[in-house]
Biopython code that builds the backbone (N, CA, C, O; Angstrom):
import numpy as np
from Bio.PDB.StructureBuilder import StructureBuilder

atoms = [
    (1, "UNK", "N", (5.834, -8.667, -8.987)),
    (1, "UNK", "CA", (5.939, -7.229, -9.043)),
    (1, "UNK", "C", (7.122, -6.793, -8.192)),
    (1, "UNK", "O", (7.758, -7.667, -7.602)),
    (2, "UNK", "N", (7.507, -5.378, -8.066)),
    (2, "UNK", "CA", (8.486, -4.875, -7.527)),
    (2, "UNK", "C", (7.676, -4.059, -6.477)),
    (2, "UNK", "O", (6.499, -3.701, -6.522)),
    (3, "UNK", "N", (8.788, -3.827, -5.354)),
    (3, "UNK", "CA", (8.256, -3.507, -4.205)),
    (3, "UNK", "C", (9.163, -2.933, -3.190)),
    (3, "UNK", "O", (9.968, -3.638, -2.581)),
    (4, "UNK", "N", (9.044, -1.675, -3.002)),
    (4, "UNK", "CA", (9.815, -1.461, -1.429)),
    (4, "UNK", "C", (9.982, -2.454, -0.069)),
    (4, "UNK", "O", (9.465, -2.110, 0.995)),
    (5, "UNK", "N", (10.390, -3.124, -0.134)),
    (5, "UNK", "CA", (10.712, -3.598, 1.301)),
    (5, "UNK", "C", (11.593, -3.331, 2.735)),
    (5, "UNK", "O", (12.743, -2.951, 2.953)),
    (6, "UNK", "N", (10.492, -3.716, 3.563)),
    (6, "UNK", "CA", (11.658, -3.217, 4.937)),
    (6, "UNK", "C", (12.187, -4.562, 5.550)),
    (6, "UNK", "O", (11.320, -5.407, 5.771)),
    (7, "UNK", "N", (13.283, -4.830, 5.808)),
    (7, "UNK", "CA", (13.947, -5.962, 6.183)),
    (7, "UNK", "C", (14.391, -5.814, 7.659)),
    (7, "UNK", "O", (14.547, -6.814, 8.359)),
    (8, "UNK", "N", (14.603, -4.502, 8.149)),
    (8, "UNK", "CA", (15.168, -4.374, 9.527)),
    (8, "UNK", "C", (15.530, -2.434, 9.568)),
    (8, "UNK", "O", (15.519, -1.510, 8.755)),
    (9, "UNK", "N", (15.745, -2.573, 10.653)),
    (9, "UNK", "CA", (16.382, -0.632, 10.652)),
    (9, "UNK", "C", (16.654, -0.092, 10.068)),
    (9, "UNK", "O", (17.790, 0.106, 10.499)),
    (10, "UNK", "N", (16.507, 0.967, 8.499)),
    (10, "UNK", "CA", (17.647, 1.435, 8.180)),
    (10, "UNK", "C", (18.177, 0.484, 7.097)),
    (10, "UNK", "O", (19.354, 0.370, 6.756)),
    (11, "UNK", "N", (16.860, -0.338, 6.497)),
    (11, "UNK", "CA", (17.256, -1.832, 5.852)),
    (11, "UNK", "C", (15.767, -1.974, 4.695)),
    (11, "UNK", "O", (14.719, -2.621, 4.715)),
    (12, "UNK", "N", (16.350, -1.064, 3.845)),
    (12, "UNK", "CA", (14.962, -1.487, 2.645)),
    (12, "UNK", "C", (15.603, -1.724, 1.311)),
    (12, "UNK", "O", (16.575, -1.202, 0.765)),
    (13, "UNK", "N", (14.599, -2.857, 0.874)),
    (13, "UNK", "CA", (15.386, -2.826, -0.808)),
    (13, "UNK", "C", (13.952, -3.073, -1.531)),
    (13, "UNK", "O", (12.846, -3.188, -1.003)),
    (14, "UNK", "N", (14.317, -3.118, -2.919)),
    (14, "UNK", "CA", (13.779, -3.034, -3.883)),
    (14, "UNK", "C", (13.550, -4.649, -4.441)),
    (14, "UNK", "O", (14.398, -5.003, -5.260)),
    (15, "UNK", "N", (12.574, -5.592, -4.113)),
    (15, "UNK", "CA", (12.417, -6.654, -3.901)),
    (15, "UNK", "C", (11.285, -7.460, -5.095)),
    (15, "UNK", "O", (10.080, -7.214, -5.140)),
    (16, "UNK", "N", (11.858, -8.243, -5.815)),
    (16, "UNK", "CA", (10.556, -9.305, -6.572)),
    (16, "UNK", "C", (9.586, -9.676, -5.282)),
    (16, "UNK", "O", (10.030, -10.329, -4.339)),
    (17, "UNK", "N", (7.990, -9.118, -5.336)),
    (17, "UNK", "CA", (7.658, -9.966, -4.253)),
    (17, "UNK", "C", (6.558, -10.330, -5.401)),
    (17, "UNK", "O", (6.595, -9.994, -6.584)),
    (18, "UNK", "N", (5.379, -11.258, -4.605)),
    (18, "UNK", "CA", (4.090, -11.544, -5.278)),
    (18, "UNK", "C", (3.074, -10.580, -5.510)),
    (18, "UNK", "O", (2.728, -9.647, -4.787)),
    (19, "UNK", "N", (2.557, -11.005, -6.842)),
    (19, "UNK", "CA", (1.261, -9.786, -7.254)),
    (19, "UNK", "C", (0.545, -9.955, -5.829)),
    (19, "UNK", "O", (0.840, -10.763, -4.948)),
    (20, "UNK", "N", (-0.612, -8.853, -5.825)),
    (20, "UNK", "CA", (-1.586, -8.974, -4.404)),
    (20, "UNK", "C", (-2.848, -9.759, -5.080)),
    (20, "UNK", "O", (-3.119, -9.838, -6.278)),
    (21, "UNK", "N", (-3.396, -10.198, -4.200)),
    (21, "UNK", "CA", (-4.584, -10.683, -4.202)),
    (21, "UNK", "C", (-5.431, -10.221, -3.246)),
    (21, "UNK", "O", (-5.003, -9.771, -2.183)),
    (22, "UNK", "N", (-7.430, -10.329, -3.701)),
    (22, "UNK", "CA", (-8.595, -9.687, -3.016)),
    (22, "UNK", "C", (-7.962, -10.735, -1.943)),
    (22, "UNK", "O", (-7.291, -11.620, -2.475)),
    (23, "UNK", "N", (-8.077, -10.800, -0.227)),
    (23, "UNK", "CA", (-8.537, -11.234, 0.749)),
    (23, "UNK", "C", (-9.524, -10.752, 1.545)),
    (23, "UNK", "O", (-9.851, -11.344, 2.573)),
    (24, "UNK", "N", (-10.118, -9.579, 1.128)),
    (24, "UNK", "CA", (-11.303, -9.062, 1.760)),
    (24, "UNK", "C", (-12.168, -8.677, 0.623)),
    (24, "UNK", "O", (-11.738, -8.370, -0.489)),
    (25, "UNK", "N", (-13.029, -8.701, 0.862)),
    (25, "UNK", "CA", (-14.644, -8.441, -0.089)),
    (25, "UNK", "C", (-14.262, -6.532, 0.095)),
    (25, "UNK", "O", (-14.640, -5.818, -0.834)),
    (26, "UNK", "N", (-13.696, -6.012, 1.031)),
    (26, "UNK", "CA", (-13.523, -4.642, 0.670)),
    (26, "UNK", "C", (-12.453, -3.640, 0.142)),
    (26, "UNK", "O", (-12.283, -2.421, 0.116)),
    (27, "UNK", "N", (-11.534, -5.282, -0.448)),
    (27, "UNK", "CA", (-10.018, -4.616, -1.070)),
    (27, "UNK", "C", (-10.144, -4.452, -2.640)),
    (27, "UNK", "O", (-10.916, -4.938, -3.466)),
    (28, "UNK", "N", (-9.124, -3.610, -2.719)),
    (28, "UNK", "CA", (-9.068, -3.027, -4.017)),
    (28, "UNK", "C", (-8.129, -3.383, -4.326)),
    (28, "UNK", "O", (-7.346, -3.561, -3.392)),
    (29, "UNK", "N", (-7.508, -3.763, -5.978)),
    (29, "UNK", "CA", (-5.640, -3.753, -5.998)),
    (29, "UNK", "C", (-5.629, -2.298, -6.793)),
    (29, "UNK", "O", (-6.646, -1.811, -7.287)),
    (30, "UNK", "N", (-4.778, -1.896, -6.822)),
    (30, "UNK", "CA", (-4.301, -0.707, -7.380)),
    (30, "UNK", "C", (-2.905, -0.866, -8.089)),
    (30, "UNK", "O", (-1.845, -1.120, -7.517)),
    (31, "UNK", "N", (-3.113, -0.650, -9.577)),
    (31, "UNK", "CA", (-1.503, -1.071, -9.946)),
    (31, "UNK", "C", (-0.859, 0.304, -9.900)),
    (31, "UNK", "O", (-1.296, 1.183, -10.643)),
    (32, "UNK", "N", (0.033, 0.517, -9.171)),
    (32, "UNK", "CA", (0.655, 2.052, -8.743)),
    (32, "UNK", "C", (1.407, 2.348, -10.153)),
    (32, "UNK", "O", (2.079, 1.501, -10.742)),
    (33, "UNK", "N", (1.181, 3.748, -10.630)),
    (33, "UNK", "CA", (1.748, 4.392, -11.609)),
    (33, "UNK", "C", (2.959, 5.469, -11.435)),
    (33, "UNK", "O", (3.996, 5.609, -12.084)),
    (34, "UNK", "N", (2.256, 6.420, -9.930)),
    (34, "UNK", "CA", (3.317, 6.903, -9.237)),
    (34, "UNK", "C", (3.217, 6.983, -7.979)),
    (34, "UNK", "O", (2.129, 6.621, -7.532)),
    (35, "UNK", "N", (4.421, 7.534, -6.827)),
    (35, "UNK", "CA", (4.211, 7.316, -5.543)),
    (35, "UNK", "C", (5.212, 8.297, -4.839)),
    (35, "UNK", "O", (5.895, 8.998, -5.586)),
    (36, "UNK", "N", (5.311, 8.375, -4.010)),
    (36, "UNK", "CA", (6.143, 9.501, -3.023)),
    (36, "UNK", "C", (6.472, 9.160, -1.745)),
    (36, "UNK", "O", (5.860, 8.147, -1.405)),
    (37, "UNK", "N", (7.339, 9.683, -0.724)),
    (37, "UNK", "CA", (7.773, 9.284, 0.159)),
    (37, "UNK", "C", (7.263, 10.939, 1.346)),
    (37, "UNK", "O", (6.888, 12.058, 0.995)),
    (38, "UNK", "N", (7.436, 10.490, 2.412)),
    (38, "UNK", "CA", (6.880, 11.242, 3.693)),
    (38, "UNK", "C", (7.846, 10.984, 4.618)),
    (38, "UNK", "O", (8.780, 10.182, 4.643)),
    (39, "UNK", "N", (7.282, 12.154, 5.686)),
    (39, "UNK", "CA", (8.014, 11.574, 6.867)),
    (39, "UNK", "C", (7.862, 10.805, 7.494)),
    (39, "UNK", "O", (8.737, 10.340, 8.225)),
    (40, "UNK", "N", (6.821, 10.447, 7.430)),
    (40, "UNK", "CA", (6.208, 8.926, 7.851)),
    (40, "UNK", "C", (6.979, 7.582, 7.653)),
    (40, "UNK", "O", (7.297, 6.639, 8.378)),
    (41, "UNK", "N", (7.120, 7.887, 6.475)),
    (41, "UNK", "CA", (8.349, 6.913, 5.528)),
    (41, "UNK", "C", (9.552, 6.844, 5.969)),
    (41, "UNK", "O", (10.277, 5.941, 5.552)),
    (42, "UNK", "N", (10.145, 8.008, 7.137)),
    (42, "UNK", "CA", (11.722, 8.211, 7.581)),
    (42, "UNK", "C", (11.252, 7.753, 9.184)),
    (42, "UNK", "O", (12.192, 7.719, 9.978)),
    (43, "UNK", "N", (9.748, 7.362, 9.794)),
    (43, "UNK", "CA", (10.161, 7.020, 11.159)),
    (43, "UNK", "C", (9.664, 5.498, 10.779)),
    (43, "UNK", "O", (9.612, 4.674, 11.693)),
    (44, "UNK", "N", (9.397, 5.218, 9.807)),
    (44, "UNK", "CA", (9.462, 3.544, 9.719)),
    (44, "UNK", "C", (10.964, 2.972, 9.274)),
    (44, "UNK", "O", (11.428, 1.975, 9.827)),
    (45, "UNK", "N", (11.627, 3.631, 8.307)),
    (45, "UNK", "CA", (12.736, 3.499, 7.519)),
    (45, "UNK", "C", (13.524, 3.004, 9.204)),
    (45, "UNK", "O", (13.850, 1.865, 9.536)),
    (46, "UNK", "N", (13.652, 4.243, 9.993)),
    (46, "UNK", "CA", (14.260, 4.373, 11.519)),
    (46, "UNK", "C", (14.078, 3.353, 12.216)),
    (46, "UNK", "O", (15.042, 2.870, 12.809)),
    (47, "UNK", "N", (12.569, 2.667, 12.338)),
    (47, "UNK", "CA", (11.762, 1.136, 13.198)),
    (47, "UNK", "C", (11.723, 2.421, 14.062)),
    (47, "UNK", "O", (12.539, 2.029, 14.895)),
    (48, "UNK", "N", (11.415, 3.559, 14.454)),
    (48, "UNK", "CA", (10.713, 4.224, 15.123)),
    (48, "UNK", "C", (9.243, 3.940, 15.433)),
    (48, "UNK", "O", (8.710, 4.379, 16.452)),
    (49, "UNK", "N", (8.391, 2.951, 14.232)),
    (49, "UNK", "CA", (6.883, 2.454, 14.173)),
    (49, "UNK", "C", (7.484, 0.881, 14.725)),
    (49, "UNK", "O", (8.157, 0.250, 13.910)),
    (50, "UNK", "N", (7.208, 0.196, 16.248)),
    (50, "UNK", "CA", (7.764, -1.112, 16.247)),
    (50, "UNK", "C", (6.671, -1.750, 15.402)),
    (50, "UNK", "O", (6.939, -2.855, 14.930)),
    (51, "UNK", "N", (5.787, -1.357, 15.209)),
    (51, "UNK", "CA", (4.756, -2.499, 14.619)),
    (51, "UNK", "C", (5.219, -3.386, 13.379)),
    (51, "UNK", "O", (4.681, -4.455, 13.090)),
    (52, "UNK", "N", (6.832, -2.518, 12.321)),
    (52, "UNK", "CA", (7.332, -3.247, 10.877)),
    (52, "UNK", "C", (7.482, -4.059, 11.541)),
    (52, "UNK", "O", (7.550, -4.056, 12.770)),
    (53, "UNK", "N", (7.601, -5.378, 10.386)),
    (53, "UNK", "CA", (8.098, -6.568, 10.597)),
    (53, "UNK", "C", (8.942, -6.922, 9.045)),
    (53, "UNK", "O", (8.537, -6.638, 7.918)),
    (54, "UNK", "N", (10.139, -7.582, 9.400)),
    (54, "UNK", "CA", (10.989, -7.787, 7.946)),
    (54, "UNK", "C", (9.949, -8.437, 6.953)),
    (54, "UNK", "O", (9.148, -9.332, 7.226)),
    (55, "UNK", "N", (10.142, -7.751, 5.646)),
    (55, "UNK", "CA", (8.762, -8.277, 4.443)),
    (55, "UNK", "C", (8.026, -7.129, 4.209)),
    (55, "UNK", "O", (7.657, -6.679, 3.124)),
    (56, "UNK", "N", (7.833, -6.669, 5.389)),
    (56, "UNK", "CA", (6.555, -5.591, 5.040)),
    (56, "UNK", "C", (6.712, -4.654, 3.916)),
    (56, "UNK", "O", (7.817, -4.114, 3.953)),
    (57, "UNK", "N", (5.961, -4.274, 2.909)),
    (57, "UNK", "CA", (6.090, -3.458, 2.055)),
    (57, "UNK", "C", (5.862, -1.799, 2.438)),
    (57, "UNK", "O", (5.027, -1.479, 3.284)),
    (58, "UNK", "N", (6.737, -0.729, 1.686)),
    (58, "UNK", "CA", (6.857, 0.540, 2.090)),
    (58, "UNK", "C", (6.173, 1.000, 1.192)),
    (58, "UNK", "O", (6.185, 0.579, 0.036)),
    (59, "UNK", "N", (5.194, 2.329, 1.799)),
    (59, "UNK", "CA", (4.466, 3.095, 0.917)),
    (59, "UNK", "C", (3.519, 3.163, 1.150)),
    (59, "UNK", "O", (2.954, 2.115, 1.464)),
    (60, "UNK", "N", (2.681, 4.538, 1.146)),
    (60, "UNK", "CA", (0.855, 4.737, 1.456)),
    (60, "UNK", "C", (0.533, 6.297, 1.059)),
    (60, "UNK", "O", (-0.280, 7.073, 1.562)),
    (61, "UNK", "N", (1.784, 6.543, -0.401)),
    (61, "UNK", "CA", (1.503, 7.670, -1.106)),
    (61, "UNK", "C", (1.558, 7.675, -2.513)),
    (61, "UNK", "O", (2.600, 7.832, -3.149)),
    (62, "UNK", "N", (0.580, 7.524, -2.942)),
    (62, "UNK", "CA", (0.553, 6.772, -4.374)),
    (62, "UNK", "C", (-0.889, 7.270, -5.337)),
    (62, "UNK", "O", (-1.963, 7.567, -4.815)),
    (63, "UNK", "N", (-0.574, 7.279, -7.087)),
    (63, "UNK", "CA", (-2.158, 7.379, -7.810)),
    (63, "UNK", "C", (-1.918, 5.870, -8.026)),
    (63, "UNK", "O", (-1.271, 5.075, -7.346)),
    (64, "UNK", "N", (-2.507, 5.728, -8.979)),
    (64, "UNK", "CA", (-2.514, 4.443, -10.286)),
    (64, "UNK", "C", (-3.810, 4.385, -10.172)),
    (64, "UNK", "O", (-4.614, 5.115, -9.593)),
    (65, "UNK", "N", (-3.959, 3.119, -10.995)),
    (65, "UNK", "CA", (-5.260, 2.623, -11.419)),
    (65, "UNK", "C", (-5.676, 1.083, -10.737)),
    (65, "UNK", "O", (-4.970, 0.169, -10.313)),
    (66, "UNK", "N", (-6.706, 1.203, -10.811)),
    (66, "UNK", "CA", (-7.802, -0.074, -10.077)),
    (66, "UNK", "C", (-7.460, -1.173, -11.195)),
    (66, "UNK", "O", (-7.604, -1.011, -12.406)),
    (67, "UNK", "N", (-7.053, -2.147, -10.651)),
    (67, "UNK", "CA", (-7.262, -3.254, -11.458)),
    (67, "UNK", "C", (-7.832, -4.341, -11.234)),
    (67, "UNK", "O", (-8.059, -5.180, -12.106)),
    (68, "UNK", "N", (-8.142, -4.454, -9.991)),
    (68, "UNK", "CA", (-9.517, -5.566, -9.705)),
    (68, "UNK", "C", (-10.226, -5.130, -7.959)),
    (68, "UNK", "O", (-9.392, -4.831, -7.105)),
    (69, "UNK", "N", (-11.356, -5.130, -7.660)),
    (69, "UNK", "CA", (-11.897, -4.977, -6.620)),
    (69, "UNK", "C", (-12.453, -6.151, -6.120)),
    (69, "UNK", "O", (-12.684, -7.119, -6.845)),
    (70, "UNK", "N", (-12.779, -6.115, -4.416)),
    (70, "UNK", "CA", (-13.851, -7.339, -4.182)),
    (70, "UNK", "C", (-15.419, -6.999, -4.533)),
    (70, "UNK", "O", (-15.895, -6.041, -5.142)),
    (71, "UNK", "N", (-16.104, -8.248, -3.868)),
    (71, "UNK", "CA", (-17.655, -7.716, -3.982)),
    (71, "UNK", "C", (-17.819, -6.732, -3.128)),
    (71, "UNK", "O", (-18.613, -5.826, -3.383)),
    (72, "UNK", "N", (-17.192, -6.754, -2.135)),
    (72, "UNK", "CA", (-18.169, -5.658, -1.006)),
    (72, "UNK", "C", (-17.943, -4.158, -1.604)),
    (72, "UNK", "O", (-18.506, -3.249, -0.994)),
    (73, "UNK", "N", (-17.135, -3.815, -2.794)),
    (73, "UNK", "CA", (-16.473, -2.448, -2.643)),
    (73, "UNK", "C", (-18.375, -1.768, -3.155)),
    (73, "UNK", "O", (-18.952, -0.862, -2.553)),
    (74, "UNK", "N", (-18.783, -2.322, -4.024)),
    (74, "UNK", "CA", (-20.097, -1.668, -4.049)),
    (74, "UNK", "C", (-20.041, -0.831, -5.014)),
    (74, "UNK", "O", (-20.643, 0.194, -4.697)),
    (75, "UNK", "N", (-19.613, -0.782, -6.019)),
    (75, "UNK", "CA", (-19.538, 0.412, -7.408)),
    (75, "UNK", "C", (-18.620, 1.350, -6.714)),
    (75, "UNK", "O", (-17.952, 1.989, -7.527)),
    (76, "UNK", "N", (-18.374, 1.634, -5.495)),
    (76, "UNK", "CA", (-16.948, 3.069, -5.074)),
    (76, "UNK", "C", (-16.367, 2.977, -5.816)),
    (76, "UNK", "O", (-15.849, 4.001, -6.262)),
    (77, "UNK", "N", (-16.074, 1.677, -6.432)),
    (77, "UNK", "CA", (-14.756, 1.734, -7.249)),
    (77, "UNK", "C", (-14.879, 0.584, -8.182)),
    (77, "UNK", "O", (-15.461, -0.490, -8.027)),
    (78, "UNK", "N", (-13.855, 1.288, -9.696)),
    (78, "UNK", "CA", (-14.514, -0.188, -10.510)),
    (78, "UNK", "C", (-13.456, -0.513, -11.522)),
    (78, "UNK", "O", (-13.197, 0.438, -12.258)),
    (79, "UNK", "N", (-12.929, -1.367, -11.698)),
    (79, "UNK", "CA", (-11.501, -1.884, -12.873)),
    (79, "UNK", "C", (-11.713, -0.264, -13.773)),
    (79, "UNK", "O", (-12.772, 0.281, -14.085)),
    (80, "UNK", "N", (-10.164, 0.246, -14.039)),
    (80, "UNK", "CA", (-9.919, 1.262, -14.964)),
    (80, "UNK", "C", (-9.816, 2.711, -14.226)),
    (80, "UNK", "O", (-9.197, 3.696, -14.628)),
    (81, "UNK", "N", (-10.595, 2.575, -13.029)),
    (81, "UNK", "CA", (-10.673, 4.334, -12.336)),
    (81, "UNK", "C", (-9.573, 4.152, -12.006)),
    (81, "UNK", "O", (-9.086, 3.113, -11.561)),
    (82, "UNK", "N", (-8.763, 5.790, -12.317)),
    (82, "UNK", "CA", (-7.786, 6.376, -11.707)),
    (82, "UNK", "C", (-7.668, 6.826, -10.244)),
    (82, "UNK", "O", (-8.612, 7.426, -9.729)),
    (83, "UNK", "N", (-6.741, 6.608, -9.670)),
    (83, "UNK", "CA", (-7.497, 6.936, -7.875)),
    (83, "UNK", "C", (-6.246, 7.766, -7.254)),
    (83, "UNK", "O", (-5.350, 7.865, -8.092)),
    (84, "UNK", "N", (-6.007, 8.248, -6.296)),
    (84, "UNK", "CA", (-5.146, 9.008, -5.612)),
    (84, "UNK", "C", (-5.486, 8.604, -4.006)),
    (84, "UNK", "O", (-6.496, 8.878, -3.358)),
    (85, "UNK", "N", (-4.560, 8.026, -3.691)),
    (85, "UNK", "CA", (-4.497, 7.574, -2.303)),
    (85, "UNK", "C", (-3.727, 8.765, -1.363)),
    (85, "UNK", "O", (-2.571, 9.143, -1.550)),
    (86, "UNK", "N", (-4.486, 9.176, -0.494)),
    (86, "UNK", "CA", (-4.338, 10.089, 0.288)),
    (86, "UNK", "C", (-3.143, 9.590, 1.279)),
    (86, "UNK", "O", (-2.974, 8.410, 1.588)),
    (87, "UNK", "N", (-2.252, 10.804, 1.778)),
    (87, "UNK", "CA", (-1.161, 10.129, 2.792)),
    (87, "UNK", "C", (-2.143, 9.562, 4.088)),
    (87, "UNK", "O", (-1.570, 8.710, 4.767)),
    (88, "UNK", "N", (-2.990, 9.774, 4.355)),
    (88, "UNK", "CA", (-3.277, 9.406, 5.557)),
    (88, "UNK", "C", (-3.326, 7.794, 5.758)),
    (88, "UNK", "O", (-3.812, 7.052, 4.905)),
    (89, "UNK", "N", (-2.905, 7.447, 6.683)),
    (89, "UNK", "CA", (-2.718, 5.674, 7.034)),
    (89, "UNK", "C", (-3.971, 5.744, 8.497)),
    (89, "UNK", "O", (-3.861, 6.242, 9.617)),
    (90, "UNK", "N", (-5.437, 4.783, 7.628)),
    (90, "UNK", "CA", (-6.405, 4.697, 8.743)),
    (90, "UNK", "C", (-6.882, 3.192, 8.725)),
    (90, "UNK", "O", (-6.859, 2.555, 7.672)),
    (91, "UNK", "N", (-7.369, 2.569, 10.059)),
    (91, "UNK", "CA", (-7.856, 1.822, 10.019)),
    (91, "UNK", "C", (-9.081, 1.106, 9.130)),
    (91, "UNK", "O", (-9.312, -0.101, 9.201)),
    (92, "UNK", "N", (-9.641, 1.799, 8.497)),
    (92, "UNK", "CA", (-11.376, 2.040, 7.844)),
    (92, "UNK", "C", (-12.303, 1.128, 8.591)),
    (92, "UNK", "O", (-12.828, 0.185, 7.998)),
    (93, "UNK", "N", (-12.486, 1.312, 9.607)),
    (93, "UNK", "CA", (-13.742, 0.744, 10.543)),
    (93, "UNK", "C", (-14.452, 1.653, 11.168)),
    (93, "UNK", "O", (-15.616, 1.488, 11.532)),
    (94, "UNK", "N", (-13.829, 2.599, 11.315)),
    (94, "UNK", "CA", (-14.672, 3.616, 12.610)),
    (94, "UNK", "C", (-14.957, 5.133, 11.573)),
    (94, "UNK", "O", (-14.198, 5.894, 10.973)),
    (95, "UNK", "N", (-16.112, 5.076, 11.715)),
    (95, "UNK", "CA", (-16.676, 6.318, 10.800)),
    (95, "UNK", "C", (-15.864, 7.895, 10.661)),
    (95, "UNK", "O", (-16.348, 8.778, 9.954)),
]
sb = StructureBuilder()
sb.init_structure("model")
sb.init_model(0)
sb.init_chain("A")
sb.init_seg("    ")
for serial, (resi, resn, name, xyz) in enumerate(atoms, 1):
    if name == "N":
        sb.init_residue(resn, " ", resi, " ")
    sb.init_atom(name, np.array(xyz, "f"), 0.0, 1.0, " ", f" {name:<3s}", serial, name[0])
structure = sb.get_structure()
């Protein structure tokens, strides 16, 4: 698939990387249909967030559709639903 990548400061391209795969019983894949950019997006672009690391993929504003879930998701979600991922970037552990 294709993919925003951040490589360094001020350093993103448009990259062949690998499809995703479940590694958690509570992941979803989502094949993105459309997506948008934030300001969020201009203090990572910056490495204003030190946490990037070169590879990391850009983006956490997006619809598309579900195309495979783990077991744990529990019917929330199921191959074919349309979904809208909210800008917010959260851990999902703490209620």
């Amino acid at each position: 698939m294709r993919a925003l990548v951040w490589h360094g400061k001020e350093d993103i391209r448009c990259d062949q990387v690998s499809d995703p795969e479940i590694e958690d019983e509570r992941d979803a894949i989502i094949k993105v249909t459309s997506c948008a950019i934030c300001g969020s997006d201009l203090h990572l672009y910056h490495n204003y967030v030190p946490a990037m690391l070169p590879g990391d993929i850009m983006g956490h504003e997006m619809m598309g559709e579900v195309v495979e879930v783990g077991r744990g998701v529990n019917g929330a979600l199921k191959k074919g639903d349309r979904i809208v991922v909210p800008f917010t970037i959260i851990c999902g552990e703490c209620d």
